[in-house]
C-alpha positions in Angstrom: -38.3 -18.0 -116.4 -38.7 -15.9 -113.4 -41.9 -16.8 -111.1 -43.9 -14.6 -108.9 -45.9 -15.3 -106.4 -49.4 -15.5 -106.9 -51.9 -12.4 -106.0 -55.1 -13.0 -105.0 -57.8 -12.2 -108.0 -59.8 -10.7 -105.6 -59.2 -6.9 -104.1 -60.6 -7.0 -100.8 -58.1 -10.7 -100.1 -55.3 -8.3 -101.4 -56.0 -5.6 -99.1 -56.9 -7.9 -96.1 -53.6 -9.3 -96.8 -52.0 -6.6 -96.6 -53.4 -4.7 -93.7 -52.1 -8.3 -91.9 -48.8 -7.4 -93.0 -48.6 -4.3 -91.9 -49.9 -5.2 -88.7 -47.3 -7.7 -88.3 -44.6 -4.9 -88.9 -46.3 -2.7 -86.4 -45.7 -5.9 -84.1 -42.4 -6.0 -84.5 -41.7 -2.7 -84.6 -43.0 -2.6 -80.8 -42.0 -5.2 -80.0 -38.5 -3.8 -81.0 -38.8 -0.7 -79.1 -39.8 -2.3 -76.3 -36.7 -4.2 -76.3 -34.7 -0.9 -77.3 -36.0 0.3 -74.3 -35.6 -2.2 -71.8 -31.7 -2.5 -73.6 -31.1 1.4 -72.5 -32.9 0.9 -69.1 -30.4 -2.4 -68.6 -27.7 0.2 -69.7 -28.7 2.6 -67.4 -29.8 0.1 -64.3 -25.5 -1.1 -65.1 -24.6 2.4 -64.7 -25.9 3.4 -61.8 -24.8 -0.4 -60.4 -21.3 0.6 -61.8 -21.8 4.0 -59.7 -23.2 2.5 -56.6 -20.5 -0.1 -56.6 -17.7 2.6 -56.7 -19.7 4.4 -53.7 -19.6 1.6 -52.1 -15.9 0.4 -52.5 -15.1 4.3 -51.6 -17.3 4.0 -48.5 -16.0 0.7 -47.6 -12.0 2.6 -47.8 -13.5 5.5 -45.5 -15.1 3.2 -43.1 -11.2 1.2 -43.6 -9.8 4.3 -42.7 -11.3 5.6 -39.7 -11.7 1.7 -38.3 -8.0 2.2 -37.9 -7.7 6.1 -36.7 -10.1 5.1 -34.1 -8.5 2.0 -32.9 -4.7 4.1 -33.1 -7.0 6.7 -31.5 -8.3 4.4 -28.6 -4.9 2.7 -27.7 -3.1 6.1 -27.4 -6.4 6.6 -24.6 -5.3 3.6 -23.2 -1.6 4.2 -23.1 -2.6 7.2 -21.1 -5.2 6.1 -19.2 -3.9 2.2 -18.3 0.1 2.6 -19.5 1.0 0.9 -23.1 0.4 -3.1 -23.1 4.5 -3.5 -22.5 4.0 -1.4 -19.7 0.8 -3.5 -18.0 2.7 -6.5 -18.5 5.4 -5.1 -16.7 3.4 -4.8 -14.1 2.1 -7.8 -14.1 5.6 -9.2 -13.8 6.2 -6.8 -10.9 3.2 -8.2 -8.9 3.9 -11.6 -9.4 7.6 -10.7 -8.0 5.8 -9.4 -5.4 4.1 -12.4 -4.6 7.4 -15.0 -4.5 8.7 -12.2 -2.4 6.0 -13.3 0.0 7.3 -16.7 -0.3 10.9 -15.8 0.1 9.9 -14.0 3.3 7.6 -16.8 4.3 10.6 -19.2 4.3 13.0 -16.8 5.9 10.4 -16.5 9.1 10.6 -20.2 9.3 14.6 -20.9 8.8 14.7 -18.4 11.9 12.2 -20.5 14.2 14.5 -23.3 13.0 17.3 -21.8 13.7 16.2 -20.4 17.5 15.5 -24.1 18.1 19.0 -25.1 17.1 20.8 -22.7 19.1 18.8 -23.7 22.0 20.6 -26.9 21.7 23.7 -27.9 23.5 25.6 -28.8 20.3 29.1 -28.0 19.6 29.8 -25.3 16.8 32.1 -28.0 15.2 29.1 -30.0 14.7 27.1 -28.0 12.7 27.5 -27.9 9.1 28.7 -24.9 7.6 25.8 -22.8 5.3 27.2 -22.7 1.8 27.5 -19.7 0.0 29.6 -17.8 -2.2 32.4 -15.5 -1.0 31.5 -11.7 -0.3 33.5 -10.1 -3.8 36.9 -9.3 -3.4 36.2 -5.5 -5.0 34.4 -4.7 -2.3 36.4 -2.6 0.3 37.7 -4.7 3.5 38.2 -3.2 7.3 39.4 -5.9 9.5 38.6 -6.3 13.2 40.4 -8.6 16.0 38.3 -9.5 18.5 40.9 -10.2 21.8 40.1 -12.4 25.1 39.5 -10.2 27.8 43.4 -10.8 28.9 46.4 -11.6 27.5 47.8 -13.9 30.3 46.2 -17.4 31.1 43.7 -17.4 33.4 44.6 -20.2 35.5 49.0 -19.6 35.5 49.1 -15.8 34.8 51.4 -17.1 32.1 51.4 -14.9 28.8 49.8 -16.9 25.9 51.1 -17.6 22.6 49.5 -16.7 19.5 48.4 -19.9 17.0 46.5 -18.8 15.0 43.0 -17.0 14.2 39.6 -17.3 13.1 38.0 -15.1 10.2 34.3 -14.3 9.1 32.7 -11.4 6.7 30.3 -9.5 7.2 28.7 -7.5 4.8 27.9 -3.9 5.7 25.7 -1.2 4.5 27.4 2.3 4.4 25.2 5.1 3.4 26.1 4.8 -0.9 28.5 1.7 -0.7 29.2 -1.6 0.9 31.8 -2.7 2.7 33.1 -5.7 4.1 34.0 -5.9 7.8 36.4 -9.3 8.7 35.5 -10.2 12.4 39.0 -11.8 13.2 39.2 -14.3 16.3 42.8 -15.3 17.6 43.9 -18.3 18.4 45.8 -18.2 22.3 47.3 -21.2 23.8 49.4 -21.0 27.2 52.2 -23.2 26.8 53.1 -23.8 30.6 49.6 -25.5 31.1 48.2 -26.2 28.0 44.9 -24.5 28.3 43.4 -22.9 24.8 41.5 -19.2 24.5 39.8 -17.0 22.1 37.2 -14.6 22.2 33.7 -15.5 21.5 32.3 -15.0 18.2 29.9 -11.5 18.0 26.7 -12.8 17.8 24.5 -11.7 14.3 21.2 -11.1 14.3 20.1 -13.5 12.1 22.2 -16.5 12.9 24.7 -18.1 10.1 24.3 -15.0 8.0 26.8 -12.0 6.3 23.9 -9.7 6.7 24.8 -6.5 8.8 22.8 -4.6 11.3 23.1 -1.3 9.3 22.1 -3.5 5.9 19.4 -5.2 7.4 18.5 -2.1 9.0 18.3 -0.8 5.4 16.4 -3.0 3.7 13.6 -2.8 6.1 13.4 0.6 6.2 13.6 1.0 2.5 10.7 -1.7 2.1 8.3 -0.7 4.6 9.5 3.3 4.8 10.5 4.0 1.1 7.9 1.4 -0.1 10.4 -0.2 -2.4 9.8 -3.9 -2.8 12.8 -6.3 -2.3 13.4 -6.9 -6.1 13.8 -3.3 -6.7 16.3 -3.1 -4.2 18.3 -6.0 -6.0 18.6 -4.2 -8.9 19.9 -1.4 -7.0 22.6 -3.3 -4.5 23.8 -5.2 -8.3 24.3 -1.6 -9.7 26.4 -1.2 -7.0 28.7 -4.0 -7.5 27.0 -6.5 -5.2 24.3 -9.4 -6.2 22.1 -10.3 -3.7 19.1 -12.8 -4.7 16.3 -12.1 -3.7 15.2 -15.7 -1.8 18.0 -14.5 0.3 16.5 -11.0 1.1 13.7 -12.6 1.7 15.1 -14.7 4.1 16.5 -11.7 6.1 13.3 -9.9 6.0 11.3 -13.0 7.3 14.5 -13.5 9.8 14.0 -9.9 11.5 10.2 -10.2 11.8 10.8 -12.8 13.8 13.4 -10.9 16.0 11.4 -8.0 16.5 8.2 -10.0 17.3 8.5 -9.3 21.3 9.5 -5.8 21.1 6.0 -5.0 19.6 4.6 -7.0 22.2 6.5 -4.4 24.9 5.3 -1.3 22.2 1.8 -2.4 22.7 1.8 -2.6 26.2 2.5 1.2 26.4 0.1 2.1 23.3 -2.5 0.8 25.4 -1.7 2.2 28.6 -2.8 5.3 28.3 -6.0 7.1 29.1 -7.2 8.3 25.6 -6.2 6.6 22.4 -7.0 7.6 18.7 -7.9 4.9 16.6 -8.7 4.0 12.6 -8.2 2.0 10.1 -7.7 2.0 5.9 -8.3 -0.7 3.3 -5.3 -2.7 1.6 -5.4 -5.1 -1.1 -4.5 -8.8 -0.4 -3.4 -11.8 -3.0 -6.5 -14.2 -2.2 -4.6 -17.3 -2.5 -5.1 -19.7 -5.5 -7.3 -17.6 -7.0 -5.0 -14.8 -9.0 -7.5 -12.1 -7.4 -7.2 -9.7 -4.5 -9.4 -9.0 -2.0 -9.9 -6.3 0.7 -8.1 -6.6 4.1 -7.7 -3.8 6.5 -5.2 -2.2 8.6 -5.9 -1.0 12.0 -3.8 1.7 14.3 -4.1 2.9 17.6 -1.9 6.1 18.2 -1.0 7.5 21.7 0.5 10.9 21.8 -0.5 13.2 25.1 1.7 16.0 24.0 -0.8 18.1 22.7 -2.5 18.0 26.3 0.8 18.6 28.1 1.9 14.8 28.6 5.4 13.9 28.6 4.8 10.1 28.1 6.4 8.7 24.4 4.2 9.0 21.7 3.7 5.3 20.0 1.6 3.7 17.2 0.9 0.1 17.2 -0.4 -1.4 13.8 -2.7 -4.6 13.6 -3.9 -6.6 10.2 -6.9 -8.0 9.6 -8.2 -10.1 6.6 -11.9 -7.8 6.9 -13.1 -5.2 8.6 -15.8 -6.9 10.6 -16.3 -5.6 14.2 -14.6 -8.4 16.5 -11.4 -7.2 15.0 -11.5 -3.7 17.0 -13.5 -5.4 19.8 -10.0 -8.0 19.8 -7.9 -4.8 19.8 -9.7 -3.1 22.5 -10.9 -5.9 25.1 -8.5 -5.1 28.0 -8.7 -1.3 27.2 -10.2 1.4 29.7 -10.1 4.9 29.1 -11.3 7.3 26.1 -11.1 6.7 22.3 -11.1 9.1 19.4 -12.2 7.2 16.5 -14.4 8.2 13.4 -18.0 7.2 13.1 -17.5 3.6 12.5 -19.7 1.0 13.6 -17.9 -1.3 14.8 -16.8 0.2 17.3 -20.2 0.7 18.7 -19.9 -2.8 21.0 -16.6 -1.4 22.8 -18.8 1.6 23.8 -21.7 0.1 24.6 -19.3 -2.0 27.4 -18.8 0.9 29.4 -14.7 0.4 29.5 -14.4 3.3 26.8 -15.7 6.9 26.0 -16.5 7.5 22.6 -15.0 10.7 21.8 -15.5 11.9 17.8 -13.8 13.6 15.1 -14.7 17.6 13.8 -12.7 16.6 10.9 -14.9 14.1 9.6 -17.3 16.3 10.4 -16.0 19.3 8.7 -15.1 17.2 6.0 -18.9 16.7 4.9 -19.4 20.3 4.6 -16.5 20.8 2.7 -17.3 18.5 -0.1 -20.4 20.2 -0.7 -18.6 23.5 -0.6 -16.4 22.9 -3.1 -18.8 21.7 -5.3 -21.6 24.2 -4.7 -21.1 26.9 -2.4 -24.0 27.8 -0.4 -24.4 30.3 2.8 -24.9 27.2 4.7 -22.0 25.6 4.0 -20.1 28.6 4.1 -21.5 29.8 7.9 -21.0 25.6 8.9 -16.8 25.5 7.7 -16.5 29.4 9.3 -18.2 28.3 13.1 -15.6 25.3 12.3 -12.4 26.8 11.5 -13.1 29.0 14.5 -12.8 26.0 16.8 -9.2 25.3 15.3 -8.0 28.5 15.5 -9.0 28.0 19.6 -7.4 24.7 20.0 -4.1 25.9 17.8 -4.0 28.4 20.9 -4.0 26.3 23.7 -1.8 23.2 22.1 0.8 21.8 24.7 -0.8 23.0 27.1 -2.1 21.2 30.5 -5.9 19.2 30.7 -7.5 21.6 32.8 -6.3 24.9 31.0 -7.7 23.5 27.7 -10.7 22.6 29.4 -11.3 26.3 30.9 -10.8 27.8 27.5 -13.0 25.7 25.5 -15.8 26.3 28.3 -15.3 29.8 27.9 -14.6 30.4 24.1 -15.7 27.1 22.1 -18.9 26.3 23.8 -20.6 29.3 23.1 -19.8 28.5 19.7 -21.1 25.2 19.1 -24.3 25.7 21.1 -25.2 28.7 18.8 -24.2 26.2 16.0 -26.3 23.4 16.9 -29.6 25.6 17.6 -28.5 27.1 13.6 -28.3 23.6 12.7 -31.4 22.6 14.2 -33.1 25.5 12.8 -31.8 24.6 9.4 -32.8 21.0 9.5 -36.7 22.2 9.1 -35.9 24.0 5.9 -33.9 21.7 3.7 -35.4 18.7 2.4 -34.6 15.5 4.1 -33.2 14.1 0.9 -30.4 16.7 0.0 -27.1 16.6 0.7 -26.7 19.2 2.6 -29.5 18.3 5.2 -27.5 14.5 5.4 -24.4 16.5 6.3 -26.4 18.7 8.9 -27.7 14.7 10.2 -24.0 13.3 10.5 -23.1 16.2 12.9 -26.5 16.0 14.7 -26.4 12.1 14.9 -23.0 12.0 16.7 -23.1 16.0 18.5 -22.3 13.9 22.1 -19.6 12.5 21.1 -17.9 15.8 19.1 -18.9 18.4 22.0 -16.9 15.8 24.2 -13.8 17.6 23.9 -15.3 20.6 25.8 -15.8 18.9 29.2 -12.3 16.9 29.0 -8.9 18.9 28.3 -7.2 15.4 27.3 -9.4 14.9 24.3 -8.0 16.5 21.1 -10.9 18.3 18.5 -10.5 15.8 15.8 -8.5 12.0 15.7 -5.9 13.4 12.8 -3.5 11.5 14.8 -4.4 8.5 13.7 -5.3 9.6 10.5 -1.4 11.0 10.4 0.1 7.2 10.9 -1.9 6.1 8.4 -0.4 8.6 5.7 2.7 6.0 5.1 0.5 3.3 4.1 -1.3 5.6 1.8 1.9 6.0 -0.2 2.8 2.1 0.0 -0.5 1.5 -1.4 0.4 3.5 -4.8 3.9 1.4 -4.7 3.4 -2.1 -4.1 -0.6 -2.4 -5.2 -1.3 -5.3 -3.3 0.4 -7.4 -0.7 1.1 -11.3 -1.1 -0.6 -12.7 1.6 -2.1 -12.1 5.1 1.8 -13.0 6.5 2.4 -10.1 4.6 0.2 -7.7 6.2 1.3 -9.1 9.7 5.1 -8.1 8.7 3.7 -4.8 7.1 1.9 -4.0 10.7 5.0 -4.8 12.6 7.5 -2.6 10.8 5.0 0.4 10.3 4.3 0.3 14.3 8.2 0.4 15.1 9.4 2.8 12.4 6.4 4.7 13.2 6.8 5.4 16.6 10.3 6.0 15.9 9.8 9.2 13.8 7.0 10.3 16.4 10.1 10.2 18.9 12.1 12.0 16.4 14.4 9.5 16.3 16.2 8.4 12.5 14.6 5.0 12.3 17.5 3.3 10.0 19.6 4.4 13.0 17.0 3.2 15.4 16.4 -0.5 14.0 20.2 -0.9 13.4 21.0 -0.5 17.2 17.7 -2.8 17.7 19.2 -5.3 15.7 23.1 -5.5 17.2 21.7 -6.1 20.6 18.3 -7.6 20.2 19.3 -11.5 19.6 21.5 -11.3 22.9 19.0 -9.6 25.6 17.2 -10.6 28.0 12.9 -11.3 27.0 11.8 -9.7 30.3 13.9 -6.4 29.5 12.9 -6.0 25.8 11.1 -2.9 26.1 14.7 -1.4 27.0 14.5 -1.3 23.4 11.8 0.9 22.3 12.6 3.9 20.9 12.8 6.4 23.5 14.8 4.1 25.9 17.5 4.1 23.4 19.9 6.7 22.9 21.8 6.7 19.5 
């Protein structure tokens, strides 16, 4: 029997009942749509995650992508602007040859103080120990030379001697594109009436014990410190040509002729400073500071002489000085015995040599002109314009009367460049009120104002020159060394980079070939005589 449950008797209970249920239902129906709702925002919030999260990963590709076109992008930049990382650390390497070059060199200048000692000795030649190194190679083409007494007959029975044997040594000799090997061959002579024993001294070398050459020395210094090619570079070259030559022995030669040629620049400065006028500067070079894998600044000085734009016939010369700084005793060292004029930029420190009294400051219109010029080519303006035209008038004057005598010069620059420099310095006077003290152009008008005694110098004395480019001329060499050999290994270095650049120097001022030069220099140098050295500089010796 089916049961039911059991209604209420009463109506109202019934409909209250109901109305309860229904409520309920309208509960739950919310309450279902509410979580309908919040289920399709969920399913929404997940698709625009979904969305978002494929932006991102798409972003996070682009951002991939152009991380690595910029960085390809920024080393091609550096390739051209620094050279490709292979390249930088072949430079590195180059530099750090550079500096056990220095140490090469370094040991060479002392095995020749060591070896001047020794043949100062009265020891036999059989006592010394032979240097050991390998053969010269036998591909190399050979030229023998005898070297003969001075007579074939004894010298104490007039009897003709008898040949025993000989003597042979190598020499290894530079010919322009080749090498060749020269045998020095020393005969043997014994007189058999009395007995007596001859041969012909040995030729001396200039760097004793050693296969090195005149003309190969010759040409390794000239292509070091002329050519700017450092002594590893010129290894690789010589091997190309069939002969290996370390270089800790190049070094050893280079250090062994700076030693040689060590009293001839004493002779070379002597005349430098001779003279009446002098022009004088000086440019930066980069030094090794030692134990510290940095550089630091050093300076080269030179003092030029050359009358032959004023009519002298005395030999041009330079004469080159190192310094580890540029502070002001340096020049004041230089110049201490010196009496007479010097053309030198606006420098300061060479304000104390002045203020002795021994030397005439006489200043440079290049500098000068070289303010003005700056300006101009950056922003042309009537001033600058009517300042480089006054100027360039002056040269045109003093390209006239070049090679001529003093007093000529002297007459013509009263008469035609005076008149105008005068009207130029009133202009620049006048100019000086309008511009405002803090532009350029009235700091270049200031420069020439500042220093107008000594640049008007030139009028009242024929020997002074219109600008010191002379000195600026001998400085051009180091210039192009600097862009070869980037720095130099130590303040030795610059000592043996001032010696060579005075000699070769003043060599091409005599317009002489200065391989040529230096080999002669260095057949003769080891046997003459201290007090006749300067027999040696360059315009004493005829090639």
């Amino acid at each position: 029997m089916q049961t039911h449950p059991q209604l209420p008797d009463n109506i109202d209970e019934l409909k209250a009942l109901l109305t309860a249920q229904f409520a309920i239902v309208q509960t739950l129906t919310s309450e279902r749509d509410e979580i309908k709702s919040e289920r399709d925002s969920w399913k929404s919030e997940s698709e625009t995650l979904k969305s978002e999260a494929q932006l991102l990963k798409q972003s996070q590709c682009n951002n991939l992508e152009e991380i690595k076109r910029l960085t390809l992008l920024i080393a091609k930049l550096q390739r051209q602007l620094f050279g490709q990382k292979s390249e930088r650390l072949s430079a590195q390497i180059d530099q750090l040859k550079l500096e056990l070059e220095e140490l090469h060199i370094n040991e060479g200048e002392v095995q020749s103080k060591i070896e001047t000692l020794r043949s100062k000795r009265t020891v036999a030649s059989h006592e010394r120990s032979a240097p050991s190194r390998n053969p010269l190679p036998e591909h190399l083409p050979r030229e023998r030379q005898e070297i003969l007494p001075e007579s074939e007959n004894c010298a104490d029975c007039g009897t003709k001697l008898f040949r025993l044997g000989e003597d042979m040594s190598e020499t290894l000799v530079w010919v322009p594109g080749y090498f060749k090997v020269v045998q020095n061959v020393r005969p043997k002579f014994t007189c058999r009436c009395c007995q007596t024993f001859t041969q012909a001294p040995a030729p001396h070398r200039p760097i004793d014990r050693s296969y090195a050459s005149p003309e190969l020395l010759a040409h390794i210094m000239v292509s070091k410190y002329l050519d700017h090619l450092p002594l590893y570079r010129q290894c690789e070259m010589f091997a190309r040509q069939g002969m290996d030559i370390s270089d800790s022995t190049m070094g050893d030669w280079v250090g062994g002729v700076h030693d040689l040629l060590e009293p001839l620049m004493a002779e070379l400065k002597k005349h430098v400073f001779a003279a009446t006028k002098l022009h004088a500067d000086d440019t930066p070079i980069r030094v090794l500071a030692p134990g510290t894998g940095k550089t630091r600044t050093a300076r080269l000085w030179v003092y030029a002489r050359d009358d032959r734009p004023s009519g002298g016939t005395s030999p041009p010369a330079v004469w080159f000085r190192y310094s580890p700084d540029r502070k002001s005793i340096h020049p004041q060292t230089h110049l201490q015995h010196y009496e007479g004029i010097l053309q030198a930029d606006a420098y300061a420190g060479f304000n104390a040599v002045y203020e002795s009294g021994r030397i005439t400051e006489a200043g440079c219109w290049a500098h000068a002109r070289r303010k003005f010029y700056d300006l101009h080519v950056l922003n042309a303006t009537p001033t600058t314009e009517h300042v480089l035209k006054v100027i360039t008038q002056l040269y045109d004057i003093e390209r006239a009367i070049r090679g001529q005598e003093p007093e000529l010069r002297q007459t013509a620059r009263q008469k035609q460049s005076k008149p105008l420099i005068d009207k130029l310095h009133a202009w620049m006077l006048e100019q000086l009120q309008r511009l405002s003290k803090k532009s350029t152009t009235a700091e270049a008008i200031g420069y020439a104002l500042n220093h107008w005694t000594a640049l008007t110098r030139f009028l009242d004395d024929g020997r002074i020159e219109v600008d010191n480019n002379t000195a600026e001329r001998a400085l051009r060499s180091v210039a192009v060394g600097r862009k070869n050999y980037l720095f130099l290994g130590s303040d030795n270095g610059g000592d043996r980079a001032a010696t060579l650049y005075s000699l070769l120097g003043t060599a091409k001022l005599n317009d002489i070939n200065p391989e040529k030069y230096l080999t002669h220099v260095l057949s003769v140098i080891a046997d003459h005589k201290v007090n006749k050295v300067g027999e040696l500089l360059p315009w004493n010796v005829k090639l």
